[in-house]
N, CA and C of each residue as an Amber inpcrd file, in Angstrom:
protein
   198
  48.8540000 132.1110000  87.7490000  49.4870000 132.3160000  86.4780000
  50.6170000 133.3250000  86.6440000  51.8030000 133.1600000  86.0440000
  52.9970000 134.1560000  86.0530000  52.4200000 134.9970000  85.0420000
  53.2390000 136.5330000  85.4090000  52.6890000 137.6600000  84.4780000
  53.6530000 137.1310000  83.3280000  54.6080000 136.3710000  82.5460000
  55.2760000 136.1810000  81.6600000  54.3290000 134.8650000  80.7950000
  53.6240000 134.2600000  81.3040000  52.6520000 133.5340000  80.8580000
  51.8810000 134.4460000  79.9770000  51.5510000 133.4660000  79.0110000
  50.4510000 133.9330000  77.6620000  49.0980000 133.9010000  78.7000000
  48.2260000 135.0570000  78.1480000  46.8740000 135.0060000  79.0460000
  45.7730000 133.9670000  77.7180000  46.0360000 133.9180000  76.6190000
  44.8820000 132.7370000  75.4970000  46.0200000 131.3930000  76.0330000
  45.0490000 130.3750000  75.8030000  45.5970000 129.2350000  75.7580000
  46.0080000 128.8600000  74.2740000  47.0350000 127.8010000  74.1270000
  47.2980000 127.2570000  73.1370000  46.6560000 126.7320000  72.3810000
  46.0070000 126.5850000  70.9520000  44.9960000 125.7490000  70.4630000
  45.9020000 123.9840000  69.9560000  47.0210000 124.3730000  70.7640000
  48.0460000 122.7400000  70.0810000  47.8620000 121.9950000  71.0260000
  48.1930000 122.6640000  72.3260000  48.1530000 122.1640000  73.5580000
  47.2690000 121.4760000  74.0460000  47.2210000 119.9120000  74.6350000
  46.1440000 119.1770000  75.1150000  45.7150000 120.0400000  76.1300000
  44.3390000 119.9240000  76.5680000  43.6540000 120.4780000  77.3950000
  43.9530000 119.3470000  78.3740000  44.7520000 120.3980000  79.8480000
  44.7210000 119.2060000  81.3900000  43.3470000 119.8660000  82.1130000
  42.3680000 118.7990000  82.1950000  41.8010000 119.5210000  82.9040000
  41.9210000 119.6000000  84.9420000  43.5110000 118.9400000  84.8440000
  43.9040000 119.2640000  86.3140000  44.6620000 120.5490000  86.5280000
  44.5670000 121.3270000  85.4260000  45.2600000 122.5000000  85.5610000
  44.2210000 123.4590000  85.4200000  43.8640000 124.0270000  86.5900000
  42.9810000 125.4110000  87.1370000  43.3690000 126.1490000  85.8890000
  44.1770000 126.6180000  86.1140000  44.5600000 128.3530000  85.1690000
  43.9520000 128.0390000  83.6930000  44.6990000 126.6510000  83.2740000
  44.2710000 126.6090000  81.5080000  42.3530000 126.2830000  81.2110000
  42.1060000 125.5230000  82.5000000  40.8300000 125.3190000  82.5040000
  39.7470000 126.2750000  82.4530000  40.0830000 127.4080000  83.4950000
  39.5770000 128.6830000  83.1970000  39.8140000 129.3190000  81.7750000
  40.9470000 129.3020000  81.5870000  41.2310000 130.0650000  79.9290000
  40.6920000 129.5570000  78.9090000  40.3130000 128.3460000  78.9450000
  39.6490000 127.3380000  78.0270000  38.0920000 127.2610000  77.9330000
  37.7850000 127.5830000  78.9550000  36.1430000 127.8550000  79.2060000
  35.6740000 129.2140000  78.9450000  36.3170000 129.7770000  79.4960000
  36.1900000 131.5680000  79.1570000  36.3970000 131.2860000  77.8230000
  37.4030000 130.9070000  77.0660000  37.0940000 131.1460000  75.4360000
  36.1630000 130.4000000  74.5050000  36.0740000 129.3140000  75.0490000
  35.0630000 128.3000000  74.7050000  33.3700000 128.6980000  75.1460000
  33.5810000 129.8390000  76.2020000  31.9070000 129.9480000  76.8710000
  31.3810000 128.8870000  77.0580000  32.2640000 128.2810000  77.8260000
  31.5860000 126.9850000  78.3280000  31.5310000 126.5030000  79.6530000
  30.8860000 125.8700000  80.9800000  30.9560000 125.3370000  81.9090000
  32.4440000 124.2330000  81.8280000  32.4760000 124.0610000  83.1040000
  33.8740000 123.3590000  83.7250000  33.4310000 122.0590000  83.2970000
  32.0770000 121.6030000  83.3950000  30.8790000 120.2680000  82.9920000
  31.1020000 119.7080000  81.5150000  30.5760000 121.0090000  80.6640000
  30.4730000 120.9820000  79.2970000  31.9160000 120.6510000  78.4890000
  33.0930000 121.2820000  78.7730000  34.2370000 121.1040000  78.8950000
  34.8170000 119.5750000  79.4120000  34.8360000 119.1650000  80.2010000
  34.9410000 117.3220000  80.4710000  33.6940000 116.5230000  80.0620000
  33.1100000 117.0160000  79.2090000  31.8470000 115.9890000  78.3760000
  32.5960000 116.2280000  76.7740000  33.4330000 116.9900000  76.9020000
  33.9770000 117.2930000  75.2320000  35.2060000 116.5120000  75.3010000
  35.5710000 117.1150000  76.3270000  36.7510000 116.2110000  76.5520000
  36.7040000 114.3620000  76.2230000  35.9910000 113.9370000  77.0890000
  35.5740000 112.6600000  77.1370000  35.0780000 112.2000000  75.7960000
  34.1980000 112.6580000  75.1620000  33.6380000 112.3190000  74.3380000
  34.7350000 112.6300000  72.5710000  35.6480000 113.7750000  72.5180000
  36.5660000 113.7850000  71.4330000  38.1050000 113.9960000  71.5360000
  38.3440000 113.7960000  73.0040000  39.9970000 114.2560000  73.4290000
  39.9380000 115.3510000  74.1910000  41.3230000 115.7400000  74.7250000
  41.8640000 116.7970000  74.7150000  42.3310000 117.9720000  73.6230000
  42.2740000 117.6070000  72.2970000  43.0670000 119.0980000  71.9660000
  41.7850000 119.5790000  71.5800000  42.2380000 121.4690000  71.7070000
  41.1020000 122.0130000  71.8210000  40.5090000 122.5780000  70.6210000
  40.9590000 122.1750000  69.2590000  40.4960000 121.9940000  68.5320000
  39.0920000 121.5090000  68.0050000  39.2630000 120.2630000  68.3410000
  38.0940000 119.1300000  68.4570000  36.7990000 119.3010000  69.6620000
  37.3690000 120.0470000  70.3510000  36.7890000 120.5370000  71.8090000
  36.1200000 121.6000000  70.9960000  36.6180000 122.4170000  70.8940000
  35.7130000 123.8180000  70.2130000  34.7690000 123.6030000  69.6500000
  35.1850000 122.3930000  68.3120000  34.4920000 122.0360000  66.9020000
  32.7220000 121.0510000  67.7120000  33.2580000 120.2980000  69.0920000
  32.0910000 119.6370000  69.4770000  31.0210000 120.2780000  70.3840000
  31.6270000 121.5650000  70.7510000  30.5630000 122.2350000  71.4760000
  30.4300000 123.4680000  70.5980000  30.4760000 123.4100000  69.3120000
  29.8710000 124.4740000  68.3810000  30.8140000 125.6260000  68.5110000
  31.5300000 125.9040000  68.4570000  32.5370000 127.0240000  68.5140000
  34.1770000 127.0860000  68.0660000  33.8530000 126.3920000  67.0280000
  35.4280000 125.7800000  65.8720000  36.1050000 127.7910000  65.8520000
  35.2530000 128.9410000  66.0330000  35.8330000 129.6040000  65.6520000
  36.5940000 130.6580000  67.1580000  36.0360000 129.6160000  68.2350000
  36.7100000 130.7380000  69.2040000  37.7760000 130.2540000  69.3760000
  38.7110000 129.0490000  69.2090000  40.3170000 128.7450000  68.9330000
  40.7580000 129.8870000  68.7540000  40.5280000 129.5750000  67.2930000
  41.4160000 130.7510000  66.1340000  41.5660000 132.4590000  66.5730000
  40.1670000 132.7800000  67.1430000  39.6540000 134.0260000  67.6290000
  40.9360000 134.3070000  68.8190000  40.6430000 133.3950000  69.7820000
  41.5200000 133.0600000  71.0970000  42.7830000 133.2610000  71.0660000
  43.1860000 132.6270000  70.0910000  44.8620000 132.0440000  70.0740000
  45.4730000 132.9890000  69.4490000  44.8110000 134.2450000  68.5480000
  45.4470000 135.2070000  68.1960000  45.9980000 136.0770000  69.4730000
């Protein structure tokens, strides 16, 4: 990650989960496995909206993205 990079991820932004850096940032805010994370994925998309909302945590986005 560049130090000019945002350290929260975007809550607009599709989740790649071929991208290391956002994948970590996305799990760390989500408290979720790399596993649990591509079962959300799969099962409601990428944005991490819907991701949050399916593994019970609609409020760590908002929390995050501040």
């Amino acid at each position: 990650m560049r130090p000019d990079e945002p350290k929260n991820f975007d809550p607009h932004e599709p989740i790649d989960l071929a991208d290391a850096a956002q994948v970590k940032q996305v799990t760390e805010a989500l408290d979720a496995t790399h596993e649990e994370l591509a079962e959300a994925i799969d099962k409601v998309g990428s944005q991490p909206v819907a991701v949050a909302i399916y593994l019970g945590r609609p409020g760590a986005v908002l929390t995050e993205s501040r």
